[in-house]
N, C-alpha and C positions, 0 to 999 in steps of 0.2 A: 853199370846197368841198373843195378838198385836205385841209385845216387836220383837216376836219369826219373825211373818211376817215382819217387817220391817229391820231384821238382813240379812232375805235373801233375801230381796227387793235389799236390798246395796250390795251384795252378789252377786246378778246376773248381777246388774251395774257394777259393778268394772269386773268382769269379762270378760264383753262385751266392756267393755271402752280395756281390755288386749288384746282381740281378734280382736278387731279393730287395734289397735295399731300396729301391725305384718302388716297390710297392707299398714300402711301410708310412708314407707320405701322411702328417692329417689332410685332412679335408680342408681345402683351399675356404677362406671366408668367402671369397665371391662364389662357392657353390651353396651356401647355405643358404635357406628359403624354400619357401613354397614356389613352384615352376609352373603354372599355369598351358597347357595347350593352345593356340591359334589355331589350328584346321580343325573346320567344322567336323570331318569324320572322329575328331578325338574331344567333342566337345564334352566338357564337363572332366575330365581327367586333370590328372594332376602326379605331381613328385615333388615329396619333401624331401630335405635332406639337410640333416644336423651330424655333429661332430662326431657322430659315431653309427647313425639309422639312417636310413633310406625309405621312404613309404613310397608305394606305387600306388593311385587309385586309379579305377575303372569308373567311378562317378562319386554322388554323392555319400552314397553308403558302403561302398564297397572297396575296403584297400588291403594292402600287402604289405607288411611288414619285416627290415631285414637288416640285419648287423652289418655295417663295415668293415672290411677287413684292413683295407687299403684303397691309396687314391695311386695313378701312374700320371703324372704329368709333362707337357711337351710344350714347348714357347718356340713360335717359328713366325719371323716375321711381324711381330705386333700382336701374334694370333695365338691362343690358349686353346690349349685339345685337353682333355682327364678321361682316364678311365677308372672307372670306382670299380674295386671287386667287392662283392656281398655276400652274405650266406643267409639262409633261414634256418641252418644247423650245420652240424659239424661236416659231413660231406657233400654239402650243397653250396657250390662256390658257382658264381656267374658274376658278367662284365659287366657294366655302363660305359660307351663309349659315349663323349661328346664334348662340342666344340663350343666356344663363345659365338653367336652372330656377329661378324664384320667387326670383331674387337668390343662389342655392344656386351658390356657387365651385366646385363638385366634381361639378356635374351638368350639361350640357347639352343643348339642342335641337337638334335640324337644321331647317333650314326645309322640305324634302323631304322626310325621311325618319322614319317617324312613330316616337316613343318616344322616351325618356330614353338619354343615354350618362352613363355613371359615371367619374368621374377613376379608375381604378386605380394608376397609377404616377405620380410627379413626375418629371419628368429635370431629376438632378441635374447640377452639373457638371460634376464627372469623367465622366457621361454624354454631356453635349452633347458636351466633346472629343472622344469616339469617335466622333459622329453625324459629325462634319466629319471 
């Protein structure tokens, strides 16, 4: 009986040590860049996203900033999905859900947010280091 409890003691660790593991991902290169909006309703918005932050703007002057925690990654058919978790502090954890367009490296979905984003900028190196 003990033998039995302590087989799926280890049992639910290991599997939770698996399920963590899916989230500890970097950040994929082809998510890196500045993400531009196509639909007019989100014109002038934008999402950066580097090796370690995520920016959200609302326009030109107005953005959000927020630490990666982890990326979840999913390849189904040709087709790349991630989901980024983020924080702005220690109990504040939220998703990005999104997919590549039609396998297209330079264009993205959101799972909320309806339209295409467009890579505009790559951050380069000499970029990241400024980001840190």
């Amino acid at each position: 009986m003990k033998s039995s409890r302590v087989v799926r003691a280890a049992t639910f660790i290991l599997l939770m040590a698996a399920a963590v593991g899916c989230v500890d991902e970097e950040v994929p290169n082809r998510l890196i860049g500045t993400w531009m909006a196509t639909s007019p309703t989100h014109r002038g918005r934008f999402i950066e996203i580097s090796e370690e932050h995520i920016v959200f703007s609302s326009d030109e002057n107005h953005s959000i900033f927020y630490t990666i925690r982890g990326v979840e990654s999913r390849a189904s058919e040709g087709e790349f999905a991630y989901t980024i978790e983020y924080s702005g502090g220690e109990d504040d954890s939220r998703r990005l859900a999104l997919r590549f367009s039609d396998g297209d490296s330079s264009a993205i979905e959101l799972e909320n947010i309806p339209g295409i984003w467009i890579r505009k900028v790559e951050v380069g190196s000499k970029q990241k280091e400024s980001i840190e």
